[in-house]
C-alpha positions in Angstrom: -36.6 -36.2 -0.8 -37.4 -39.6 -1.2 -37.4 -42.6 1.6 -34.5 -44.9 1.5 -35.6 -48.1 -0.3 -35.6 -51.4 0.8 -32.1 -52.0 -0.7 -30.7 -49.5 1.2 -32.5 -50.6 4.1 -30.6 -53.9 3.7 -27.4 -51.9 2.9 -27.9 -50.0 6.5 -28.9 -53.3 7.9 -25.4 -54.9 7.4 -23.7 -52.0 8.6 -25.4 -52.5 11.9 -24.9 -56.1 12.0 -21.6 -55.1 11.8 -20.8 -55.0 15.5 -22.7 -55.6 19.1 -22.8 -52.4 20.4 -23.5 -50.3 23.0 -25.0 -47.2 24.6 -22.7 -46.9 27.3 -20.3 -45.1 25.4 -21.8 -41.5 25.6 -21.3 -41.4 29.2 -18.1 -38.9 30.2 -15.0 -41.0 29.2 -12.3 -40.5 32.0 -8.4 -40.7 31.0 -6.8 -43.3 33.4 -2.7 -43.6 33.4 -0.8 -46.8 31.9 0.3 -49.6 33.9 2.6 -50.7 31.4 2.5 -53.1 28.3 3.6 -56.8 26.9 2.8 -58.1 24.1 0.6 -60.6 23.0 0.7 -63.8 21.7 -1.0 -62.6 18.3 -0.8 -59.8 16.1 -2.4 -58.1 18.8 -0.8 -55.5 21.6 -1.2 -56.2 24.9 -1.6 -53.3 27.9 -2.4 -53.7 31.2 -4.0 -50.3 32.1 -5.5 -49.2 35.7 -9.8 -49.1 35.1 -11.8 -49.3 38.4 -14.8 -51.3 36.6 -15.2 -52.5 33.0 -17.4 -49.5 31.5 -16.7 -48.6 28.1 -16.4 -45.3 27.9 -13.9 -45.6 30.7 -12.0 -48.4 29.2 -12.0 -46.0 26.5 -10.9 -43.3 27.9 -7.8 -45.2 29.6 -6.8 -45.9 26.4 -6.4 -42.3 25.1 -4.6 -41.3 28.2 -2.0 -44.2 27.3 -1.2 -43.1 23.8 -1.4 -39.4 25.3 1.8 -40.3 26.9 3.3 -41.0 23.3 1.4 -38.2 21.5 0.8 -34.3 22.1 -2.7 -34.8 20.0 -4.1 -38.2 20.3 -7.3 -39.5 19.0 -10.0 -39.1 20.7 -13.9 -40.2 20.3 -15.7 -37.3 18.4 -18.8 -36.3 20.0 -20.5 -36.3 16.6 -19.6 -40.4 16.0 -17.3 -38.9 13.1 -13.5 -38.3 13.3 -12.0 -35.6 12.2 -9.5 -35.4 9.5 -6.3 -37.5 10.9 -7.8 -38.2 13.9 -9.2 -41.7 13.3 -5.4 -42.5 12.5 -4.5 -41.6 16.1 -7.3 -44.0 17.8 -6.0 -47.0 15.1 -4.2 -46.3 12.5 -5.3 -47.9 8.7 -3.5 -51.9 8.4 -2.4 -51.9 12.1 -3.3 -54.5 14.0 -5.9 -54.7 16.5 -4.8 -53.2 20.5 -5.9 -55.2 23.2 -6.1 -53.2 26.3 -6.8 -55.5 29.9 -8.6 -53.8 32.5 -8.9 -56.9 34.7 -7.9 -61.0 35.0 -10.7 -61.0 36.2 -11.4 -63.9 40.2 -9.6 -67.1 40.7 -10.3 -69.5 38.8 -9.2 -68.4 36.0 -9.4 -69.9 32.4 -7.3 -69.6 28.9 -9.5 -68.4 26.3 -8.0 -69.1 22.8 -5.9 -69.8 20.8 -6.7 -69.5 17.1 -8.1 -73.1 16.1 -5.2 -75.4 13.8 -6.7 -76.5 10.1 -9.0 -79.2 10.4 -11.8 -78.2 12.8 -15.5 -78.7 11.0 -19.0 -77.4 12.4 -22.0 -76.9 11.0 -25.0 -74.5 12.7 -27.3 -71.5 12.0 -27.1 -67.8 12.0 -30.2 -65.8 12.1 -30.6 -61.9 11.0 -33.2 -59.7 11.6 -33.2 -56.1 11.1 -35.4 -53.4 11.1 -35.3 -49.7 9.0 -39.4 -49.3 9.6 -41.0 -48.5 12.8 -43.9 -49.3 11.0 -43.1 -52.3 9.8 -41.6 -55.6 10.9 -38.3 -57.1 10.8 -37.0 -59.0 8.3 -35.4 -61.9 8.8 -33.3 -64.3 7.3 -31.8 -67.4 8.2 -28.7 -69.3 7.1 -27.9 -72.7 7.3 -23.5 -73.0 7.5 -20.8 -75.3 7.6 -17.4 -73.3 9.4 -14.3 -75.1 8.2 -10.6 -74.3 9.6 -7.8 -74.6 6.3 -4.0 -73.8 6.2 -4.2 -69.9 5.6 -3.7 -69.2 1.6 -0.1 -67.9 0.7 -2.0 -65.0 -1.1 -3.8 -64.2 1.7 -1.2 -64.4 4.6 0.8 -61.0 3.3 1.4 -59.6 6.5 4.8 -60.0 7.8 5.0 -61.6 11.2 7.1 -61.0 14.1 9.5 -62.9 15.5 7.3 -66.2 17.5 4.0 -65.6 15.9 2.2 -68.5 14.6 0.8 -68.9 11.2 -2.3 -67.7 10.8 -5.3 -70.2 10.5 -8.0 -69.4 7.6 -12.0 -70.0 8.6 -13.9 -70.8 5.5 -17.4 -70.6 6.5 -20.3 -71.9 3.3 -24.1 -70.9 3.0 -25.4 -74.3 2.4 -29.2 -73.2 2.7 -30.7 -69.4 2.9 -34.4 -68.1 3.7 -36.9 -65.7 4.8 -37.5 -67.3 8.5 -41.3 -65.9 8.6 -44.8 -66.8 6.9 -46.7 -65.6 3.9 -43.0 -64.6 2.0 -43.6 -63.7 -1.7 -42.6 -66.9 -4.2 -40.5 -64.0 -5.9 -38.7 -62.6 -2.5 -38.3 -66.3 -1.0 -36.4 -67.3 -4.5 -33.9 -64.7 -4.5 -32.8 -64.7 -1.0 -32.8 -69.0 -1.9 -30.3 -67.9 -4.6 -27.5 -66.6 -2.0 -27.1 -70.9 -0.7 -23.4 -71.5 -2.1 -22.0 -68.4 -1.1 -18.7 -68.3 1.0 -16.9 -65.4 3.8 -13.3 -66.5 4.6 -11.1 -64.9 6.5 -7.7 -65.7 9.2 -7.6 -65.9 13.0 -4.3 -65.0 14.3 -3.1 -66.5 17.2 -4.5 -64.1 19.1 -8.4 -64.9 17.8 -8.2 -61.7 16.0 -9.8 -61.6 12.6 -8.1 -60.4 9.6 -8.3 -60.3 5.4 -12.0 -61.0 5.3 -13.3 -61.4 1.7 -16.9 -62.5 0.6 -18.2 -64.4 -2.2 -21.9 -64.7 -3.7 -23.0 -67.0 -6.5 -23.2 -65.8 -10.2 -26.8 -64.8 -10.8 -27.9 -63.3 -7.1 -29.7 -60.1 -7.8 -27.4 -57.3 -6.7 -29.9 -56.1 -4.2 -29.6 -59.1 -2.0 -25.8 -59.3 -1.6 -26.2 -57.0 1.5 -27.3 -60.3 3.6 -24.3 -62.0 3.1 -22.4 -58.8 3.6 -24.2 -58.6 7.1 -23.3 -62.1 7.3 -20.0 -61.6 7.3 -19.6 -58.8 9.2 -21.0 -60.8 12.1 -18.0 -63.5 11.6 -15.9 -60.4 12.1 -17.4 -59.4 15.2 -17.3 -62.2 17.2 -13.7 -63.0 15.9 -12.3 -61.1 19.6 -8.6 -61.2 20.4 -8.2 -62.7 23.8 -5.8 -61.5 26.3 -2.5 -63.5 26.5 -3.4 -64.6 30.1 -5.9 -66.9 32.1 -9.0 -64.9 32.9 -11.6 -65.1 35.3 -15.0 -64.5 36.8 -15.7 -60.8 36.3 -12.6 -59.7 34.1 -12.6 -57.6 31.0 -10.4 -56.0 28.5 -11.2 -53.7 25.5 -9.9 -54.6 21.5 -9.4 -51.3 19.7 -9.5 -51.8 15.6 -9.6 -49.8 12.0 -12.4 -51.7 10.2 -14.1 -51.0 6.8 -18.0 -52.1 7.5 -19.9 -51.8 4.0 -17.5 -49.2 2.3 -17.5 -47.3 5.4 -14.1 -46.4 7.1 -14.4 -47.2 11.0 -12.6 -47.3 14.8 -14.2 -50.2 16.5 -13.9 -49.8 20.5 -14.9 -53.4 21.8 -15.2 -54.0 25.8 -15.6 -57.7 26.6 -16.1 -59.1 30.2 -16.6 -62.5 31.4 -20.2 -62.6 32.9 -19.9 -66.9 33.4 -17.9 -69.8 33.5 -19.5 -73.3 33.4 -16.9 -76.2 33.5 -15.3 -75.4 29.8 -17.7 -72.6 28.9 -17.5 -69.0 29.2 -20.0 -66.5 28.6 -18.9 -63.5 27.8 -20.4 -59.8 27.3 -19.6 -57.9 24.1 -20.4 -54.4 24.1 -19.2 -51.9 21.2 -19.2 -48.8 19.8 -18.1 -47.7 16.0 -16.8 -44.1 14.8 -16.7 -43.4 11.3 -13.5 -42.3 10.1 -14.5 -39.8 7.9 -17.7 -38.1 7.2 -18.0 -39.6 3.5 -21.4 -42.0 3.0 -21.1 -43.4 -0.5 -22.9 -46.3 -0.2 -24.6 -48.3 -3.2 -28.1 -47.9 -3.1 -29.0 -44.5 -1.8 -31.8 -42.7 -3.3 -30.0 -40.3 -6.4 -30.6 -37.3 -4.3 -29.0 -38.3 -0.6 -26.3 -36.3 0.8 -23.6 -38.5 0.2 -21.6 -36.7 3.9 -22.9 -37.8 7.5 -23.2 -35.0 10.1 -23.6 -37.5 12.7 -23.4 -41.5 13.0 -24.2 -43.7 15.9 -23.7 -46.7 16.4 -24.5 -48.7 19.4 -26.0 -52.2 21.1 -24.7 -55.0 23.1 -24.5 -59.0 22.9 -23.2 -62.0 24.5 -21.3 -64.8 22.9 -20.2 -68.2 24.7 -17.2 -69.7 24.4 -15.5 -73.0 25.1 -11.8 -72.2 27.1 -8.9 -73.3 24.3 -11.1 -72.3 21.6 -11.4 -68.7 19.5 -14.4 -69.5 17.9 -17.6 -68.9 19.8 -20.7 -71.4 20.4 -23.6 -69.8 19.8 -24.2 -66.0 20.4 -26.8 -63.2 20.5 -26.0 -59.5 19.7 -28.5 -56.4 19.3 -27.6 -53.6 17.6 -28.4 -50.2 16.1 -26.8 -48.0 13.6 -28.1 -44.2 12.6 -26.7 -41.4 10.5 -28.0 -38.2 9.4 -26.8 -37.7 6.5 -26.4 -33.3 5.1 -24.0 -31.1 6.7 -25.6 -29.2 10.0 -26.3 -26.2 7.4 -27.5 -27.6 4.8 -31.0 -27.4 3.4 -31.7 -31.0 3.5 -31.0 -33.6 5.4 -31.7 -37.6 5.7 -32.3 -39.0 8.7 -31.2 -43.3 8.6 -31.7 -45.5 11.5 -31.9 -49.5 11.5 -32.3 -51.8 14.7 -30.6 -55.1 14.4 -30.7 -58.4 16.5 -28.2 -61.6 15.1 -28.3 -64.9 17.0 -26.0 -68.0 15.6 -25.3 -71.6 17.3 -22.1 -73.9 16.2 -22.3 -77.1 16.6 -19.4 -78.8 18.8 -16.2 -79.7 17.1 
């Protein structure tokens, strides 16, 4: 069987940009009862829910035991990284929005993370992506130069119906405005293409909440189909550090969990996303992301596969951890570095072949102030 090529390297690569993850999550996950619920601010739900220390496979496992109390069969993370059939609907079901799940408000003082930014608000910075599909071989990165720009959310866009008190949501619009290879001795040929992605555009909305919704991408006429994937990576990074935020000051030490139904590169996901505040610095917050992503389904039909991969998973991982600062009063993050890793083998258990895919990841980004 043959190796995956580079553009599926890059195709790999975006999915594990996709999230900051982590490799807490396959310690025992412990059910924990509800402490109750109120809802949020956003388009996201609120619970308060009884978790000793802010570990994600326990934060995790709170959550089941709360839905538990609604359903005879709830869903539950599948020790192969894949749900089964139905199940993924149970853990967050398709077009819901996002759960937010508080363990902890965390030591006096606290702060007010959020809300969504009003139209208006223009910053410029960097984002930087490496990643990795060879052992053997070095990363490969790629840096963006970007302007972020807050508009009045499209009518066309803004389809969801809102509940009664929920604020309009905001649309971010961030622009490529300059793309490269970040390393020396880069091919006239590779360093031109990856040139041709400056001008393209991810927008999505921030509800109130700093949750992200409606996320669409757009590349320049002319780009090479094989280097879309960066932007694609690109903008599932906006997605990730897009967190709700809990309805309620927070301090030193707190931490809550954002449960959502994501599709990451054509592939159906539940994202389980633990956050804690490690550090508060007059009006900035550091805070700890870790995440872990099942796959919906076991169905891997992404563009750019060798002709004779299994197009079904038997496994996926996915796994890492970052840390993002914020400024209190604000949803969208300073700067930020996240390290990931994504893997899949791809061919039924019995079957006579079977691909093994793995791809290390490491994103940094800083915004410049408002």
């Amino acid at each position: 069987m043959k190796k995956p090529t580079m553009r599926t390297a890059l195709v790999l690569s975006a999915v594990a940009l996709a999230g900051a993850l982590t490799s807490g999550c396959d310690k025992k996950e412990k059910q924990r009862d509800s402490e109750g619920e109120s809802s949020d601010a956003g388009t996201s739900k609120t619970n308060q829910v009884a978790v000793d220390e802010p570990d994600l496979a326990k934060a995790m496992g709170s959550v089941a035991a709360a839905r538990a109390s609604a359903s005879a069969n709830p869903g539950g993370p599948p020790p192969t990284g894949i749900f089964a059939p139905g199940e993924a609907d149970k853990a967050a079901a398709k077009g819901a929005p996002s759960s937010l799940t508080l363990g902890s408000d965390g030591a006096a003082p606290r702060v007010s993370l959020g809300p969504a930014p009003k139209p208006g608000l223009k910053r410029a910075g960097t984002i930087d992506l490496a990643t990795q599909s060879d052992p053997q071989q070095g990363a490969i990165p790629i840096q963006f130069a970007v302007t972020l720009e807050t508009l009045k959310a499209k009518a066309e866009l803004d389809a969801k119906p809102k509940a009664e008190g929920d604020s309009a949501p905001t649309s971010v619009v961030v622009k490529v405005t300059s793309s490269k290879i970040n390393a020396p001795g880069v091919p006239a040929d590779l360093a031109a293409a990856v040139g041709k992605l400056k001008g393209s555009k991810v927008e999505y909305q921030v509800a109130a909440d700093g949750s992200a919704t409606n996320l669409r991408t757009e590349v320049p006429k002319g780009v090479d189909p094989g280097f879309r994937d960066p932007v694609q990576a690109l903008s599932d990074l906006l997605l990730n550090v897009a967190l709700p935020f809990p309805n309620k000051p927070v301090g030193l030490g707190g931490y809550w969990m954002v449960t959502s139904r994501d599709v990451i590169m054509g592939l159906d996901v539940v994202t389980y996303r633990l956050v804690k505040v490690e550090k508060i610095e007059g009006n900035q917050v550091t805070l700890s992301v870790n995440t872990k992503r099942y796959a919906a389904s076991p169905a891997f039909e992404l563009e750019g596969l060798p002709p004779d991969a299994p197009r079904t998973m038997g496994e996926f991982r996915s796994m890492g951890e970052g840390k993002i600062t914020v400024a209190t009063g604000e949803a969208i993050p300073n700067e930020g570095e996240l390290q990931s890793m994504v893997g899949a083998t791809l061919g039924a258990a019995d079957a006579k072949q079977r691909l093994g895919v793995q791809v290390q990841s490491r994103a940094t980004f800083k915004l410049g102030a408002p």
